[in-house]
DRENTI-616750 format. One line per 2 residues: number of its first residue (from 0); their letters; for each residue x, y, z negated of N, C-alpha, C, O. Coordinates in steps of 0.02 Angstrom, whole numbers, plus 50000, padded with zeros to 5 digits. Layout:
% residues N
NUM	A	X/Y/Z/X/Y/Z/X/Y/Z/X/Y/Z; ...
***
This chain:
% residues 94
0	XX	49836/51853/51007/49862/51816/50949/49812/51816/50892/49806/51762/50864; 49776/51867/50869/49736/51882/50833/49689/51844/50843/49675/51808/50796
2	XX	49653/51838/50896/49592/51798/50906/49618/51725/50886/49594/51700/50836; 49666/51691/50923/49681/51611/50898/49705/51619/50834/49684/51569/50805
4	XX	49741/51659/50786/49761/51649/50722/49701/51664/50678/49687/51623/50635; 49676/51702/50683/49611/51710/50613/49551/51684/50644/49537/51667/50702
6	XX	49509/51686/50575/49441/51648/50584/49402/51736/50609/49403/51787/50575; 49372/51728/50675/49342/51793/50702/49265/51775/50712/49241/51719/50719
8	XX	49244/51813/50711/49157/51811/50735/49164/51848/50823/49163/51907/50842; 49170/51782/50860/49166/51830/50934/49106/51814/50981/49075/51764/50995
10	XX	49104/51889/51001/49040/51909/51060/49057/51924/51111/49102/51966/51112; 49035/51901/51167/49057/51946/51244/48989/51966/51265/48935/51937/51258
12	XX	49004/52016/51290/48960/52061/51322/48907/52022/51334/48856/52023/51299; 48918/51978/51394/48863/51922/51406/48816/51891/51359/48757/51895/51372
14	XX	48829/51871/51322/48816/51823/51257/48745/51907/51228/48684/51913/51235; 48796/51948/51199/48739/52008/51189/48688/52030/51221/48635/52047/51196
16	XX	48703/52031/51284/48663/52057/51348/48606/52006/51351/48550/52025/51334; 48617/51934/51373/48572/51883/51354/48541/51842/51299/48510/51790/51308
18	XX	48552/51867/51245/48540/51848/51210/48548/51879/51169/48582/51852/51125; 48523/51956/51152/48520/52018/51097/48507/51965/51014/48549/51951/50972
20	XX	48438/51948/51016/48422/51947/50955/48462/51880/50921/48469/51877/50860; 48490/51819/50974/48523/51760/50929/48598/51802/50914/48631/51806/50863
22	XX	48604/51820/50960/48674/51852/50956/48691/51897/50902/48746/51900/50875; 48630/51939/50887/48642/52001/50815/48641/51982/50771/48675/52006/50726
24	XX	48582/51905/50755/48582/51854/50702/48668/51835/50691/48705/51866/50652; 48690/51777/50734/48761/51762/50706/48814/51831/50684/48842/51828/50629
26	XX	48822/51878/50719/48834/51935/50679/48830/51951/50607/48877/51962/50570; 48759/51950/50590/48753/51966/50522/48745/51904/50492/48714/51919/50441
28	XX	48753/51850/50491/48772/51804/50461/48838/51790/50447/48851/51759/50396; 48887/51810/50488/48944/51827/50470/48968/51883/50415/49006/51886/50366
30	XX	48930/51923/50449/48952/51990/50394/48926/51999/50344/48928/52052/50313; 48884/51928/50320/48841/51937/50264/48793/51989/50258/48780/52000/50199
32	XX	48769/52019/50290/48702/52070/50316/48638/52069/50320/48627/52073/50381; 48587/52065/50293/48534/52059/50333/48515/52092/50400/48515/52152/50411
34	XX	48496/52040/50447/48470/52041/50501/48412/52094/50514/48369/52087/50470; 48388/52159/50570/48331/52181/50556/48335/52202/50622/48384/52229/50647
36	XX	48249/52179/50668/48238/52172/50686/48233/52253/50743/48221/52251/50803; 48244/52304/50709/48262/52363/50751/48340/52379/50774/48356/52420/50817
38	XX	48370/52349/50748/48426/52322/50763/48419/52323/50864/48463/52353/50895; 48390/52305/50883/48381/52294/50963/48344/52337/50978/48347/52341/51039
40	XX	48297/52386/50951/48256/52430/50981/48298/52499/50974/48266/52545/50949; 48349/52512/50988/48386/52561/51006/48371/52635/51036/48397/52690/51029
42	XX	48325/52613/51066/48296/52676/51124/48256/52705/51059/48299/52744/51039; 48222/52709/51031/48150/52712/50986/48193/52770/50956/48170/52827/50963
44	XX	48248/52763/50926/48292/52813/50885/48318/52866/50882/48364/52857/50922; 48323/52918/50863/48355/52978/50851/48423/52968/50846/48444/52942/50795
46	XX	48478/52989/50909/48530/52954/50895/48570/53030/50889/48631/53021/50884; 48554/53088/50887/48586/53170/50881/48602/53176/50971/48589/53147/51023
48	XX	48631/53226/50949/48631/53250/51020/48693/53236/51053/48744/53226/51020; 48692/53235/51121/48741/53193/51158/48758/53241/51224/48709/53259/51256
50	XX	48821/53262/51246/48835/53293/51302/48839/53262/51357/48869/53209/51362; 48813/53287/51396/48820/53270/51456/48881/53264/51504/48921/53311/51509
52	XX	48885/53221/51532/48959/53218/51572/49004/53159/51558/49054/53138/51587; 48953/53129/51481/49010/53104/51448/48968/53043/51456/48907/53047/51465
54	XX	49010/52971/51452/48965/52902/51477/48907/52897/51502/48889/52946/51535; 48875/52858/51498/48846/52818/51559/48769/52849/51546/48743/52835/51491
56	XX	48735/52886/51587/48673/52934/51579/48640/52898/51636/48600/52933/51667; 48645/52849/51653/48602/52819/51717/48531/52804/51670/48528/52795/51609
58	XX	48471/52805/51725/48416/52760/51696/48412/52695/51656/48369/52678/51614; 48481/52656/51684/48462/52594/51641/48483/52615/51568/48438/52603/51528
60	XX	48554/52652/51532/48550/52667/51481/48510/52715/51459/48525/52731/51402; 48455/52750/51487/48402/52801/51449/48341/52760/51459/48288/52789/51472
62	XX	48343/52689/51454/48293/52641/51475/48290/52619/51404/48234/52597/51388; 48336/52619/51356/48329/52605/51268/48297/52526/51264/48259/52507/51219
64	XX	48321/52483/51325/48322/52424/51309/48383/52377/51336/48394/52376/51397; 48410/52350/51304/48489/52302/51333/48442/52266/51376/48388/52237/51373
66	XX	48507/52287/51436/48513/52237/51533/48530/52182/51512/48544/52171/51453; 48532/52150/51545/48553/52098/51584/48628/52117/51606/48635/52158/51651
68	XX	48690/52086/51573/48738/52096/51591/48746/52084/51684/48718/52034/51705; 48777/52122/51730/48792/52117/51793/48856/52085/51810/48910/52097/51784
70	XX	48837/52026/51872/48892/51976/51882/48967/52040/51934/48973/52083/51977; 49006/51998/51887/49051/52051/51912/49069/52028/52007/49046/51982/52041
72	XX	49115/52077/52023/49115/52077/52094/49183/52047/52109/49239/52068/52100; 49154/51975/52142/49202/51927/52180/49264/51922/52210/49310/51881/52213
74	XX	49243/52004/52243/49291/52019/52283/49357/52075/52263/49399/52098/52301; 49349/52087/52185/49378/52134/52153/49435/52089/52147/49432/52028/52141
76	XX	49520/52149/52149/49557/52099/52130/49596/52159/52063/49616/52217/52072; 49596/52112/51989/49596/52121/51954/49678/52155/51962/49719/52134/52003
78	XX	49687/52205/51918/49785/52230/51909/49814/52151/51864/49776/52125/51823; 49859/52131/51874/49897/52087/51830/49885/52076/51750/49877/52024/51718
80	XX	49886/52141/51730/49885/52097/51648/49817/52128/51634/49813/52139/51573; 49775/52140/51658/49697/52139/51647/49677/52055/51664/49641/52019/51629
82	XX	49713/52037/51729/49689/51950/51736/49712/51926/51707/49693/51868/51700; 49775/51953/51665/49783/51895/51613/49768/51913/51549/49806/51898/51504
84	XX	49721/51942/51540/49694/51968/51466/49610/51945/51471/49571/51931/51425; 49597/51947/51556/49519/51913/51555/49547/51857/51550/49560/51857/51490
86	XX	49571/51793/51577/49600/51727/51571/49587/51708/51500/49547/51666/51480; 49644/51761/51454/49654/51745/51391/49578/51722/51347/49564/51678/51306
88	XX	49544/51773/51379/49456/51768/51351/49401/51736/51384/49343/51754/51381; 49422/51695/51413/49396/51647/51436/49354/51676/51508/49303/51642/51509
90	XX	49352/51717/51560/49353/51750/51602/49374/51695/51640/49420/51660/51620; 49340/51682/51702/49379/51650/51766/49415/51717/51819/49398/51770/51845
92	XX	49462/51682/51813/49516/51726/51843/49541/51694/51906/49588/51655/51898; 49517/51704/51972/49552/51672/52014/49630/51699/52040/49662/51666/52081
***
């Protein structure tokens, strides 16, 4: 409801993934922000210390550069109101 009733600034994963730097631009043009260019260089940073165990510690996230979002799997069959919450967001939902 939120998304169709107010004026929102929206991103999907995809959109970020492929397109980091247009994508962080409309962001801060929304939020009235300036734009800066380390903004995407993530890895470079001192982010404190982080335990282990806890999210995603694979190579690609200690790689400190945004993937390529991954096409989801075809053959997955979504629970009910997850397919209808991807639907809602524009998600093809078979």
């Amino acid at each position: 409801e939120a998304r169709q009733s107010l004026a929102a600034h929206v991103i999907t994963y995809e959109e970020l993934t492929a397109e980091p730097e247009k994508t962080t631009r409309g962001l801060c043009d929304y939020l009235g922000v300036p734009w800066e260019s380390a903004m995407l260089d993530y890895g470079s940073k001192d982010h404190g210390t982080f335990r282990p165990q806890l999210g995603d510690w694979s190579s690609t996230i200690k790689s400190g550069r945004i993937q390529p979002a991954r096409a989801a799997d075809p053959q997955a069959e979504l629970p009910p109101r997850l397919a209808e919450l991807a639907k809602s967001w524009g998600y093809p939902v078979e």
